[in-house]
matplotlib code that plots the C-alpha trace (Angstrom):
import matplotlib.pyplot as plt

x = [-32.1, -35.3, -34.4, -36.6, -35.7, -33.3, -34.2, -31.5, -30.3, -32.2, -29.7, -27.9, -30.9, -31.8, -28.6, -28.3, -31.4, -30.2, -26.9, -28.8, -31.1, -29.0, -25.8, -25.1, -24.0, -22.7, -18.9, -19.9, -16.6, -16.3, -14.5, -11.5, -11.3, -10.3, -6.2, -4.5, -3.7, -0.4, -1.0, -2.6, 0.5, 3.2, 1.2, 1.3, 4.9, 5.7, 3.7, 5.3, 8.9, 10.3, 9.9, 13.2, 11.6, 9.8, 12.8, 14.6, 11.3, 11.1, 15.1, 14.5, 16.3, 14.8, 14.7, 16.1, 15.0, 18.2, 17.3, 13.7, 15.0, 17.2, 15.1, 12.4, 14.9, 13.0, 9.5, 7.0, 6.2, 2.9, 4.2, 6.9, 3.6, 1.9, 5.2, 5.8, 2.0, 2.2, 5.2, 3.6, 1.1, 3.3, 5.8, 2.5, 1.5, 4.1, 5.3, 1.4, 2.3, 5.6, 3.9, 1.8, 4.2, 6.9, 6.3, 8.7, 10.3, 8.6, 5.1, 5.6, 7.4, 5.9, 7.1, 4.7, 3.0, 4.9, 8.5, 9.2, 11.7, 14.1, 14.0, 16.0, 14.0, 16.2, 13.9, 13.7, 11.9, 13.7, 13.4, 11.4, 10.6, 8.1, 7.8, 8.4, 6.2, 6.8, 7.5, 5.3, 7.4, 10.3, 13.0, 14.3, 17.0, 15.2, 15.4, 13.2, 14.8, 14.0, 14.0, 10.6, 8.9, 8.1, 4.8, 3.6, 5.4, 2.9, 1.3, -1.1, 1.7, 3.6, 7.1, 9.3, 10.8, 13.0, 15.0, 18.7, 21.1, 22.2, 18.4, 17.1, 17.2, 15.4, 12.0, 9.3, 5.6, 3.5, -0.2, -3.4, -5.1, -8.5, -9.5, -9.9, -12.6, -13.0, -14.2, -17.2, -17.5, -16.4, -16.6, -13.9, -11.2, -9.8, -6.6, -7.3, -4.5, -4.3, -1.8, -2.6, 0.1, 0.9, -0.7, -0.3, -2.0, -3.6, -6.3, -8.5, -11.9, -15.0, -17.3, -19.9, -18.3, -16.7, -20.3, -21.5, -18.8, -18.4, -21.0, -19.4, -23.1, -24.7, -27.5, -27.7, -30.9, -29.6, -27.8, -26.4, -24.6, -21.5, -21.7, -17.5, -15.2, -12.7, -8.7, -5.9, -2.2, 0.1, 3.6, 6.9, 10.0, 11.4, 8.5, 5.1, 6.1, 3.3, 3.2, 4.5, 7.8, 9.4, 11.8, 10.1, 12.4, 11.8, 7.6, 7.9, 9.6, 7.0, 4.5, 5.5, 5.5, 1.9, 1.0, 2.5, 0.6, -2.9, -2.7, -1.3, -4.4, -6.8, -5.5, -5.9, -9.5, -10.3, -10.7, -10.2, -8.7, -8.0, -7.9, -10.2, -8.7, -11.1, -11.5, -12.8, -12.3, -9.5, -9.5, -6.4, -7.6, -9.9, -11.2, -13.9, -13.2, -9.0, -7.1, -5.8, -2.7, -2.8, -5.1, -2.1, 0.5, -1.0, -1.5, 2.0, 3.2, 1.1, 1.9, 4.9, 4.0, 0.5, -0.5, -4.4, -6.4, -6.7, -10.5, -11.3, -9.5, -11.5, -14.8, -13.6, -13.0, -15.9, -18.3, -16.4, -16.5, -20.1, -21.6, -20.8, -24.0, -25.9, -29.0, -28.6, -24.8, -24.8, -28.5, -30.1, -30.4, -29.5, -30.7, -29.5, -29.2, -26.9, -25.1, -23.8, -23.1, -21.0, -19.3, -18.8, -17.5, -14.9, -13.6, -13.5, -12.5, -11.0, -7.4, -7.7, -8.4, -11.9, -13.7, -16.4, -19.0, -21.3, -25.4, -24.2, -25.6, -24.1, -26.1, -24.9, -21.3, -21.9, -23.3, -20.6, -18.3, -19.7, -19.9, -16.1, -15.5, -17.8, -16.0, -12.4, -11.6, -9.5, -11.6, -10.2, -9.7, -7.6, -8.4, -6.2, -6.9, -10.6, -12.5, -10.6, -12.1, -15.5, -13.9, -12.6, -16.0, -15.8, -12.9, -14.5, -12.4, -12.7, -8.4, -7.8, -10.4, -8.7, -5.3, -6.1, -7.7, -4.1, -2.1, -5.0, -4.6, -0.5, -0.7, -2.7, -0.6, 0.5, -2.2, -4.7, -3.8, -3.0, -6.4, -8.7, -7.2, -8.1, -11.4, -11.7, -10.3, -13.5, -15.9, -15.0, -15.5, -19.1, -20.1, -18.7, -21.4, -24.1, -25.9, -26.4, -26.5, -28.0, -25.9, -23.7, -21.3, -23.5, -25.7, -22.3, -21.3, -24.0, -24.5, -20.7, -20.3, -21.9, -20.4, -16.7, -18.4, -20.8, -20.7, -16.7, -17.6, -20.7, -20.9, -23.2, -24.4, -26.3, -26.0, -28.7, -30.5, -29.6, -25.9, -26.7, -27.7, -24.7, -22.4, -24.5, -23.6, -20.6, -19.2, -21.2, -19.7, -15.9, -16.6, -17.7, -14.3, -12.5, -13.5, -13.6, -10.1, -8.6, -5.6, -4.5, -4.7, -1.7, 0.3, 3.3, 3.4, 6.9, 7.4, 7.6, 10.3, 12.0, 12.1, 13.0, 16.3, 17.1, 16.4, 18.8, 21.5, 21.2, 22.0, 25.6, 26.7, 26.1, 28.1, 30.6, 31.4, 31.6, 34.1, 36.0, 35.4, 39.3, 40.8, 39.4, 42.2, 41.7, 37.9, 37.2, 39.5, 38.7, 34.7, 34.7, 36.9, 34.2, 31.4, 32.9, 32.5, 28.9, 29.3, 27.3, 24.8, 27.3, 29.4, 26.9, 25.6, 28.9, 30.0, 28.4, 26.5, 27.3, 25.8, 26.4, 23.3, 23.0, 21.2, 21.7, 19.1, 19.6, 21.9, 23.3, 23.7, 25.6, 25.7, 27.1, 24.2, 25.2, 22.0, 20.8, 17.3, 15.1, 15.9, 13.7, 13.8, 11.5, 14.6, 17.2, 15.1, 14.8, 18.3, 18.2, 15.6, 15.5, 16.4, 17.6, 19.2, 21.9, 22.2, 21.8, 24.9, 27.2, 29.4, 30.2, 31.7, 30.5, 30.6, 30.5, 32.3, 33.0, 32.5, 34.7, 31.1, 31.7, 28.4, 28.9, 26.9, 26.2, 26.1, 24.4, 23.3, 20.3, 19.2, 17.3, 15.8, 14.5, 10.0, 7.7, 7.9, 11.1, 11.6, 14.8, 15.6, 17.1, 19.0, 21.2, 22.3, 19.9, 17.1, 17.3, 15.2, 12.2, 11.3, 11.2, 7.8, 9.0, 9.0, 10.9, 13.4, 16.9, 18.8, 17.2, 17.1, 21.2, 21.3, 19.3, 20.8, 24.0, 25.7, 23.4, 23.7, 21.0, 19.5, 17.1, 14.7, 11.5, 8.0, 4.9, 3.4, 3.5]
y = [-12.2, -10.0, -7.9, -5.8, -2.4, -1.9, 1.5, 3.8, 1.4, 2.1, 3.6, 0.0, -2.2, -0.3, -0.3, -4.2, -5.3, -3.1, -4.9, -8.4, -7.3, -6.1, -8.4, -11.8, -14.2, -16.6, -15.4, -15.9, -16.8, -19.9, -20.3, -22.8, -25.9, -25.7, -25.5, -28.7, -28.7, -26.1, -24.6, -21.5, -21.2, -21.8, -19.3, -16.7, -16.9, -16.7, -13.3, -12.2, -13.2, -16.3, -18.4, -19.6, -20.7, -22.8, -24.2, -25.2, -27.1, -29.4, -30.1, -31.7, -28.8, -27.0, -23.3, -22.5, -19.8, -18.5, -18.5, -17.0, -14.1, -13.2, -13.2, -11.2, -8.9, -5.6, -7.1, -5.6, -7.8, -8.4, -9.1, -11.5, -13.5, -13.6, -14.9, -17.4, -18.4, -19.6, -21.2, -23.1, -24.2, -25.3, -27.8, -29.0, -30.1, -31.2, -33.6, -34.8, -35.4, -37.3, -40.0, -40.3, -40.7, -42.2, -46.2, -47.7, -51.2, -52.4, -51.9, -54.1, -57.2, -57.0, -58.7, -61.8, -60.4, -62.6, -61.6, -58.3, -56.6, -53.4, -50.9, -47.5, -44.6, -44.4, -42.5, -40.1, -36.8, -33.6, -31.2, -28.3, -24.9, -25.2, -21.5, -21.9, -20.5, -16.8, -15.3, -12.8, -11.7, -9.3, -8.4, -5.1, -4.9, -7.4, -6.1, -6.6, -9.1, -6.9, -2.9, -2.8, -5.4, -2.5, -1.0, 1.2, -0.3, 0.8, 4.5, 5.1, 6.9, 6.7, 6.0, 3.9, 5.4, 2.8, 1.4, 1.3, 3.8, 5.8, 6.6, 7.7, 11.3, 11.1, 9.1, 10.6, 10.2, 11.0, 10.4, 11.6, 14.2, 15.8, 18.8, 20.8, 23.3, 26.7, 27.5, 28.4, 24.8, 22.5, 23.7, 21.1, 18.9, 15.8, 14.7, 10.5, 8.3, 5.1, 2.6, -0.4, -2.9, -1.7, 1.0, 5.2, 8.1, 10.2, 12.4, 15.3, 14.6, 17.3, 16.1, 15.5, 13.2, 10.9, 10.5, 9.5, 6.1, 5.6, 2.5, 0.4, -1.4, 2.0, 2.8, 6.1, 8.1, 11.3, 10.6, 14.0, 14.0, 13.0, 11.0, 10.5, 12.2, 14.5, 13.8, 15.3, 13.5, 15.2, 16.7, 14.6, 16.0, 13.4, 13.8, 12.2, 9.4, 8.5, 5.0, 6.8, 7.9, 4.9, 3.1, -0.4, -2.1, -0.3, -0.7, -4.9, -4.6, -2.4, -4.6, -7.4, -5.4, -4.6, -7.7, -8.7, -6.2, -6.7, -10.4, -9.4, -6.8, -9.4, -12.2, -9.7, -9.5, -13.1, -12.2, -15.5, -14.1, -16.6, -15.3, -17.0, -17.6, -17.2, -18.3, -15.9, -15.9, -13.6, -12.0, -10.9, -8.2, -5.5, -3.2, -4.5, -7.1, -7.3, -7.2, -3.5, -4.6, -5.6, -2.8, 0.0, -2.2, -1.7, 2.0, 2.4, 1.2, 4.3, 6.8, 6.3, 7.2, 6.0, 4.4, 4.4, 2.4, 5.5, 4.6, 4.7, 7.8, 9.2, 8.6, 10.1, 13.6, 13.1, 12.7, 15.5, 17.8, 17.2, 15.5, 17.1, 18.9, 16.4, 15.4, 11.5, 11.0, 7.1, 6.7, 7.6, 4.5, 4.8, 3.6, -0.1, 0.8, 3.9, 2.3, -1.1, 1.3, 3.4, -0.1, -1.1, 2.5, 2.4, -1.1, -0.4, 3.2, 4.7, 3.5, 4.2, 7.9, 8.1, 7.7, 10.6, 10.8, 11.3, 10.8, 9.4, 11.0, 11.5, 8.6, 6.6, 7.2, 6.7, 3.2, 2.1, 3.2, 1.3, -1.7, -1.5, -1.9, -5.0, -6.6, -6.4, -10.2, -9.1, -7.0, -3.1, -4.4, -7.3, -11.4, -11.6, -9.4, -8.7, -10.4, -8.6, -4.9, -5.5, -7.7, -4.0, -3.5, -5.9, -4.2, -2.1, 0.7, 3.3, 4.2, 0.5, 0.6, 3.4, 1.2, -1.8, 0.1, 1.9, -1.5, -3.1, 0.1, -0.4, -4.2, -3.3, -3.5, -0.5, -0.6, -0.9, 1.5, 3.7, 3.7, 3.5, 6.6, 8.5, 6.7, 7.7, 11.4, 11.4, 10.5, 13.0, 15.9, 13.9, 14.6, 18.4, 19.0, 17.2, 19.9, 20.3, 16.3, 15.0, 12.5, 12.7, 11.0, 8.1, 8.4, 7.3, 4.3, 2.8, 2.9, 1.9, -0.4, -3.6, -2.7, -3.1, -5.8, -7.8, -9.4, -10.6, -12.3, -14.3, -17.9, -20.2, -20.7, -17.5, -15.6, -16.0, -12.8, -11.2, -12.1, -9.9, -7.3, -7.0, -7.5, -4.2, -2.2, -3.2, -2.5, 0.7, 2.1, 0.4, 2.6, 5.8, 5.5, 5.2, 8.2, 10.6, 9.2, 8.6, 11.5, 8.9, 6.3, 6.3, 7.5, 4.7, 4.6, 5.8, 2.7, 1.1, 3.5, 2.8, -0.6, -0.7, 1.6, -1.4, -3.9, -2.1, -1.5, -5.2, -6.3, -4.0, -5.2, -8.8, -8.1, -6.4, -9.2, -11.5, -9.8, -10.1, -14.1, -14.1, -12.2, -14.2, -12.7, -9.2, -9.1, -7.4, -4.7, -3.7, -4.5, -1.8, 0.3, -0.2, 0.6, 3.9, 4.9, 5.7, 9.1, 8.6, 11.4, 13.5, 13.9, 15.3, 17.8, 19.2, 19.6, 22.0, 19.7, 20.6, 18.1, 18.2, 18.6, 16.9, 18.0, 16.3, 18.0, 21.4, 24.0, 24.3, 20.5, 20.5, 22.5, 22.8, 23.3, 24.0, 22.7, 24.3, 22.9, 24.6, 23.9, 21.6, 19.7, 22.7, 25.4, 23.1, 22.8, 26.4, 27.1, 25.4, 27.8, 31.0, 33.6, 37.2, 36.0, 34.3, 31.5, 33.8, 35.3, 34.9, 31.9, 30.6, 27.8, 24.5, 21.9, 22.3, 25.4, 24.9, 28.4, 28.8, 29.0, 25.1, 25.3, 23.2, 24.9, 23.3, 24.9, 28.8, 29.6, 26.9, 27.2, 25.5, 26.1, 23.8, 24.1, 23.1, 19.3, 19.0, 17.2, 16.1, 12.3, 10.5, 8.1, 5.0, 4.7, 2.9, 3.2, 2.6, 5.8, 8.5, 11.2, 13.7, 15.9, 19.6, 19.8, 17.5, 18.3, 18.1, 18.3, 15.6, 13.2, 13.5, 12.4, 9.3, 8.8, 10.6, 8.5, 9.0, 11.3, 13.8, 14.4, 16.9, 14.9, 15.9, 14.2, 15.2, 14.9, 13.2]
z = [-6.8, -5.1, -2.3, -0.4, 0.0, 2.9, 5.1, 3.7, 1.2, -1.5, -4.0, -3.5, -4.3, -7.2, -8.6, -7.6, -9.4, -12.7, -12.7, -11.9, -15.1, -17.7, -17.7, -19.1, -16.7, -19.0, -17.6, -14.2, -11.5, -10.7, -7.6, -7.7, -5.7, -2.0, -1.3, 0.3, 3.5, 3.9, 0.6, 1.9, 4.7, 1.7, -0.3, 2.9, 3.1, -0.6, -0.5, 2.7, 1.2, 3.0, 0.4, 1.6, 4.2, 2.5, 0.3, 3.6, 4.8, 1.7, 1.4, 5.1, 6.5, 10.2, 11.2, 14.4, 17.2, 16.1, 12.3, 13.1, 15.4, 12.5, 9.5, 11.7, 13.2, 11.1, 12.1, 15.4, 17.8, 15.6, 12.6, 14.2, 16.1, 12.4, 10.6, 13.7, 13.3, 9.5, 9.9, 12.6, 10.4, 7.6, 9.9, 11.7, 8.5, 7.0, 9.3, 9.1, 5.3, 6.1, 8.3, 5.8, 2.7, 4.5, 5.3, 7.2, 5.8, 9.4, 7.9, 4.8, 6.6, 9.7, 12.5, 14.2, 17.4, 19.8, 18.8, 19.9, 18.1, 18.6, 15.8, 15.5, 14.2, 11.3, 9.4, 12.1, 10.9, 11.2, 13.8, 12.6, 13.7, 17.1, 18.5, 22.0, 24.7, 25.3, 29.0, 29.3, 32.1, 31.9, 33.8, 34.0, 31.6, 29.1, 25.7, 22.3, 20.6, 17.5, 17.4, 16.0, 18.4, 20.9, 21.7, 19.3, 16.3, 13.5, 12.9, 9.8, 8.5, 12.2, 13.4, 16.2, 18.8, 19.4, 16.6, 15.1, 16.8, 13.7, 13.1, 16.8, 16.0, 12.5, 12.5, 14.7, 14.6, 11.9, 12.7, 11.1, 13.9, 13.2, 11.4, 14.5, 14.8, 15.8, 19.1, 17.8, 16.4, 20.2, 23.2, 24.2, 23.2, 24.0, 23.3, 21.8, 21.5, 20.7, 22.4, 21.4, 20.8, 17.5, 16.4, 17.1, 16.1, 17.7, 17.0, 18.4, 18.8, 20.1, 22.8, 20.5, 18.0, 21.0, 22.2, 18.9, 17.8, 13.8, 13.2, 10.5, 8.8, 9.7, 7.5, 5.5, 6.3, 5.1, 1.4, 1.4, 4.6, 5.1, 8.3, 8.8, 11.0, 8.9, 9.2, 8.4, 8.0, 10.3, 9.5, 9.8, 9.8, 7.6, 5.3, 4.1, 1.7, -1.1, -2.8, -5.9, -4.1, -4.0, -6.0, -6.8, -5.5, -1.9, -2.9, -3.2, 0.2, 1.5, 0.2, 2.1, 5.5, 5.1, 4.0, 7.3, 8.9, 7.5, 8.7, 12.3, 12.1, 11.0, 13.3, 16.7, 15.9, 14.9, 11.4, 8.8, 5.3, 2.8, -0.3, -3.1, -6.5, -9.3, -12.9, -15.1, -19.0, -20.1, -23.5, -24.9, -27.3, -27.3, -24.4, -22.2, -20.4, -20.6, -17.6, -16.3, -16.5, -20.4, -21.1, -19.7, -21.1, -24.9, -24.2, -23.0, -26.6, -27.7, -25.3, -22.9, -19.2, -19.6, -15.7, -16.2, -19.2, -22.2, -22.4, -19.1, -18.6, -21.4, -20.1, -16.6, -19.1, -20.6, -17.4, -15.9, -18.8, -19.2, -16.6, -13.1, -12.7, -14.6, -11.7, -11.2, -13.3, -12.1, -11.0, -14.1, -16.8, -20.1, -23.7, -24.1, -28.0, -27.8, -25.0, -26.9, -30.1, -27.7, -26.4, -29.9, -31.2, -28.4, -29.3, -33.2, -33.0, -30.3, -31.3, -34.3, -33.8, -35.3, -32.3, -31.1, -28.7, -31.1, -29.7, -26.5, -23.0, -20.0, -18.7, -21.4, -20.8, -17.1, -17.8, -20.2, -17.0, -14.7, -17.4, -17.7, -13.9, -13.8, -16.6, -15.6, -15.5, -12.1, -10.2, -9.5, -5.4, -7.1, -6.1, -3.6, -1.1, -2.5, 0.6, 2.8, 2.2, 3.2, 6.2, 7.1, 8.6, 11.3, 12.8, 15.5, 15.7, 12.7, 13.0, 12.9, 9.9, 8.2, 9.4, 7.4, 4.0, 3.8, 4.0, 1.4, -0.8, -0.7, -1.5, -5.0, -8.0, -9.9, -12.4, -9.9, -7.3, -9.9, -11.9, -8.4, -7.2, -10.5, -10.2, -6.4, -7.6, -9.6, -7.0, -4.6, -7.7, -8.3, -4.3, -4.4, -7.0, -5.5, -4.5, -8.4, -9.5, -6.5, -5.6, -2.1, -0.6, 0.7, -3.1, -5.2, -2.5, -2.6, -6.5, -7.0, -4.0, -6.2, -9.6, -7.6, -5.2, -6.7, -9.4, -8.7, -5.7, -7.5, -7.5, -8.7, -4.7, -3.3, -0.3, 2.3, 2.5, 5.6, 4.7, 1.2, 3.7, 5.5, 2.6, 1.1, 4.1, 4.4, 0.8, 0.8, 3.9, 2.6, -0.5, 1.4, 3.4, 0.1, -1.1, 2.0, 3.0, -0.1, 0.6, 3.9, 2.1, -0.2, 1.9, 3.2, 7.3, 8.1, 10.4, 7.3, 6.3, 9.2, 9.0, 4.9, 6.3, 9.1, 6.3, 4.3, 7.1, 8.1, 5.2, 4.1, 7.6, 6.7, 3.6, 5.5, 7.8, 5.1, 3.1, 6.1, 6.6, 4.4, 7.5, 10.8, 12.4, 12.0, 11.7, 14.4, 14.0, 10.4, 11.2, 13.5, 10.8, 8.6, 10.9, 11.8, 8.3, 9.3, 11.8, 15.0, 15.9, 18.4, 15.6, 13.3, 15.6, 16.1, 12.3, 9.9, 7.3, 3.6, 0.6, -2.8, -4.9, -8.5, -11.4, -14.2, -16.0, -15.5, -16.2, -12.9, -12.8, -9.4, -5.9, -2.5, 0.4, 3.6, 5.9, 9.0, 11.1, 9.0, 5.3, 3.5, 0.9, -1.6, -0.3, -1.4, -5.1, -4.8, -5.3, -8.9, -10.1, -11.7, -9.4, -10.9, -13.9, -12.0, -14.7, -18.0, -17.8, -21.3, -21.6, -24.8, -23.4, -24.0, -21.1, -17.3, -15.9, -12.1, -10.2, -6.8, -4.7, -6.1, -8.4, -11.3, -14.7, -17.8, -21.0, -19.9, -22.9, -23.4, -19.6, -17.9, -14.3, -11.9, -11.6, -9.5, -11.3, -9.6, -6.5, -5.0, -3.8, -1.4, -3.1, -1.6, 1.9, 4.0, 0.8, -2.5, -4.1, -2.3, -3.9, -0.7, 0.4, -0.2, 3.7, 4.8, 6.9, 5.6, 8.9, 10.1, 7.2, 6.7, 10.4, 9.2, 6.2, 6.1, 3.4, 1.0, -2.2, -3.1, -7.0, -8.4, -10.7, -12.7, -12.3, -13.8, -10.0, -7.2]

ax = plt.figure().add_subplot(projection="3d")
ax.plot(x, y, z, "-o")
ax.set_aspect("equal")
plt.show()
């Protein structure tokens, strides 16, 4: 396809017509055929996890208000509207499908026209699920029928204010402010928040930048400026909480609150998402071209821990070893000849341990790179949320932008978040050297922006050019975001964490009263027993807090901390470590030796001290596993979680 230069865009274009040039598009997506009617809603649901829901719909069974209000009890107001919507959908269509399937024995021995005869609707559909109208007036003491369908329900990594009793001290806001300035730098500042109806953060913002909105197609006249707004995440007592920190059992939860979310998001601004299935050819051997998740599978065989593809981190340590000040890294073309024997060495040789660069450029390696993004069967931004990025754009506020990148970012599968952070990580060094390579922020988004965009969302019917136009602008500018943002980005909003905890709480009550179901009698007696075993706030403010500490791994394997409002989660770690030879005293004995400070040691002689890879985690209680930030406030995480235990654990990072 020919494009004219775009003002500003000519980074993109070149790189557009290089990719249109050079690769073989024999293995071009085909897109398949259009869902059914209701396939798209069941689908929705599946991912959202009320595939129940569906199951009841097809035995003939209904879904009450009752049965709604329940299952969306841990749900905003906007995610309960988005749920309500599909489900909608689904029943609308269904019973479309049932007059259409079901033929009554009326229709095949009909009756004469002059006899009129009395029938009884014994084939009477069931009632399904019709959200009523909603009163948008309230009286006074009219409450949310769920603790999370207040105002203000999500933050970018924000908290509710109102939600379950035994966590109303713990979860407070954490939003992303900006990098505030000297007053050398602003004259003034202004204090932004955003209350919309489910979203908070608030930044700071000088006079200069609120006169001059983010533009989300903007063109690029200066490639080495970097045109975005600079944020920060802000502190939270109970801690930032990465992707990475969660058990994955707590992450496929997670995953299905933002998926929640996104569509909410996408529905408030009249955004249609469908997600496109595509066929490509999958090869099932080799290195181009095989699916990330294959591709870290056989390297885990290799080398346990492994979470990005071996070759692809290899050519990231090659391009940064050698090509950081290299003018042009991703511009530049290569030889085709020394790039297809690089290909063909890395397929034939890298496993085996023979492989070495041998004559191969930077240029080379960088086009190889970019070849191995292209070719990933499923693209890096996955198939089923892959539309949606560049969608982003049409949002028209840049913290709802930077809102709906974070949940896209946390619905990516392991492999895939995992390998475009490294990949994003690698970027961001690229622009810090650009006053030596020449290629800035804008300069690398536009030249990656079509080898993650382009060629997946091919079909065998082209775009009309000034829809190619805004498609470039948009993925360049969803790629620039990427990269300047990326440290927001994986970060999980802690109204999520909030809501996991209710989940989670929900739940052992449910499983409390029916353990009880044997005793009607005395249900409520021992219910409220059982409740009680969870201490209410008053009571933990006037008790000194004392936890026991496990360390499986280390010497000291086992301690007694007594809390006070400012320990953390690094000064509980910090008792573990090395700290005037308090653990290398003699002891032959072998075992654990229990001290009367109630610190349990293990074996002195072969000690070993907690490092900076050691992190402590909440586990149980209202969560299953989260490795805590090093600043989280302890205090105010056993108000939130008082039940559960506490363990010292090593990882590589976080």
């Amino acid at each position: 396809m020919a494009v004219s230069s775009h003002k500003g865009m000519d980074d993109y274009w070149n790189e557009f017509q290089t990719i249109e040039q050079s690769d073989s598009h024999s293995d071009e997506d085909e897109l398949s055929k259009t869902p059914d009617e209701g396939e798209i809603e069941e689908a929705w649901l599946k991912r959202a996890g009320y595939s129940h829901v569906i199951s009841q719909f097809k035995e003939g069974g209904d879904i009450s208000e009752a049965d709604l209000d329940l299952m969306t009890s841990s749900l905003t107001h906007a995610q309960r509207e988005a749920v309500r919507k599909r489900i909608n959908i689904l029943t609308t269509t269904m019973r479309k499908k049932d007059k259409v399937t079901k033929i009554h024995v009326k229709d095949i021995f009909a009756a004469p026209k002059d006899v009129h005869v009395h029938t009884s609707h014994a084939n009477t559909l069931p009632q399904a699920y019709t959200a009523p109208k909603r009163n948008t007036t309230k009286s006074p003491d009219q409450r949310p029928s769920s603790p999370f369908s207040h105002k203000g329900g999500y933050s970018m990594a924000g908290g509710t204010n109102e939600i379950t009793s035994y966590v109303d001290a713990g979860v407070a806001t954490l939003g992303i402010h900006h990098r505030t300035k000297s007053k050398n730098e602003a004259n003034h500042l202004y204090n932004f928040s955003d209350t919309s109806d489910d979203m908070e953060i608030h930044l700071d913002f000088t006079t200069e930048e609120l006169e001059k909105p983010f533009s989300p197609v903007a063109t690029f006249p200066d490639p080495h400026r970097i045109e975005l707004p600079a944020f920060d995440v802000s502190s939270d007592p109970l801690g930032i909480t990465y992707i990475g920190d969660l058990a994955d059992c707590d992450i496929e939860r997670v995953r299905e609150l933002a998926f929640i979310e996104l569509t909410a998001l996408l529905d408030a601004y009249n955004i249609d998402h469908k997600p496109m299935k595509r066929k490509r050819k999958v090869k099932d051997q080799g290195i181009f071209g095989l699916p990330l998740k294959l591709l870290v599978e056989q390297d885990q065989k290799r080398s346990p821990g492994t979470k990005v593809p071996v070759v692809f981190q290899a050519m990231i340590d090659y391009l940064e070893k050698e090509g950081l000040n290299t003018e042009g890294i991703f511009r530049v073309s290569a030889s085709d000849a020394r790039t297809k024997q690089l290909r063909q060495d890395l397929e034939d040789k890298l496993y085996q341990g023979l492989f070495s660069w041998g004559d191969a450029g930077v240029h080379d390696v960088a086009v190889v790179f970019k070849q191995f993004l292209r070719e990933l069967p499923s693209p890096l931004l996955s198939n089923e949320n892959f539309d949606a990025f560049p969608q982003v754009c049409n949002i028209p506020d840049l913290l709802k932008q930077l809102k709906a990148l974070n949940l896209l970012i946390i619905l990516l599968t392991d492999e895939h978040r995992n390998t475009l952070k490294v990949l994003l990580r690698f970027l961001r060094k690229i622009v810090s050297h650009s006053n030596m390579n020449k290629m800035g922020l804008n300069n690398i988004a536009m030249i990656m922006a079509p080898n993650l965009f382009l060629l997946h969302a091919r079909s065998k019917e082209k775009l009309h050019l000034e829809t190619e136009l805004k498609k470039a602008e948009s993925t360049s500018k969803i790629v620039t975001m990427l990269i300047h943002y990326q440290d927001s980005l994986w970060t999980v909003p802690s109204s999520f964490i909030a809501q996991l905890r209710h989940q989670y709480t929900v739940e052992a009550h449910r499983k409390a009263d029916k353990s009880l179901l044997s005793k009607f009698s005395r249900k409520k007696e021992k219910t409220e027993d059982k409740y009680k075993k969870l201490p209410n706030n008053d009571q933990l403010e006037s008790q000194d807090v004392v936890i026991k500490v496990q360390a499986p791994h280390l010497t000291k394997s086992s301690a007694l901390v007594q809390l006070d409002n400012s320990t953390t989660a690094a000064d509980v770690v910090d008792k573990f470590k090395c700290e005037n030879g308090e653990l290398t005293r003699e002891n032959s004995t072998i075992g654990e030796v229990e001290t009367s400070a109630g610190h349990v040691y293990r074996n002195p002689n072969n000690a070993h001290y907690a490092h900076d890879t050691d992190y402590l985690f909440e586990v149980g209680g209202n969560i299953a596993e989260r490795c805590l930030d090093p600043r989280t406030k302890m205090m105010e995480l056993y108000h939130v979680n008082p039940t559960a235990e506490w363990v010292i654990k090593s990882r590589k990072y976080r």
